[in-house]
C-alpha positions, 0 to 999 in steps of 0.5 A: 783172946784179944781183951782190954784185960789181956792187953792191960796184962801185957803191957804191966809185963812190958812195963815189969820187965823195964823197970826190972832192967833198969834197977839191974843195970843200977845194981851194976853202975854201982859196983861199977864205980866201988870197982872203978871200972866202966860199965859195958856199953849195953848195961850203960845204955839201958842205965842212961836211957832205959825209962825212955823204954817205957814209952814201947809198953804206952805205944803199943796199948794206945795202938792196940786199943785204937785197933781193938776198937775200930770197926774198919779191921779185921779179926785178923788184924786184932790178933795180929796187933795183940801177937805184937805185943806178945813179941814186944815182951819178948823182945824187950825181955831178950834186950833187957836179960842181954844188957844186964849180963853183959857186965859178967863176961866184960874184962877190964883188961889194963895196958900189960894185957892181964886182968889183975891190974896190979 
């Protein structure tokens, strides 16, 4: 189960999913701004900070291959290390679906307490 192949596939995943977030929360900046509202915290942080991310997806194939190809561990260990990367995807995939949905139920509301800001 645990290949260079199988690792390379989840880590184009994990760099998919990056880039996916990043040029949604983009689309959301710029409607944003035609809107003159400010983005929620999330959307922006991953509009800020989100090619940051791309060092996860770097971190975790230097780490897998480095277990992969030592003699020192355990198969175990080797599936354990490749089942990470597998959570990783996961996780980024629920933090990147969190962010860029944020902005759909964040309110603007103005000082009267409505949303209509007339």
């Amino acid at each position: 189960m645990f290949s260079i192949y199988n690792a390379t596939l989840v880590a184009v995943m994990q760099v998919g999913v990056i880039v996916a977030g990043v040029l949604a929360s983009g689309l959301w900046h710029r409607a944003s701004i035609s809107n003159g509202e400010a983005m929620p915290p999330p959307a922006g942080f991953l509009y800020s900070y989100g090619v940051a991310a791309l060092a996860i997806p770097l971190g975790w194939l230097v780490f897998a291959l480095w277990v992969r190809r030592s003699s020192l561990v355990s198969d175990e260990v080797k599936g354990l290390a490749f089942g990470l990367g597998i959570a990783v995807l996961i996780g980024l995939v629920v933090l990147v679906i969190y962010a860029d949905v944020s902005p759909v139920f964040h309110i603007m509301w103005n000082l009267r307490g409505d949303d209509d800001g007339q």
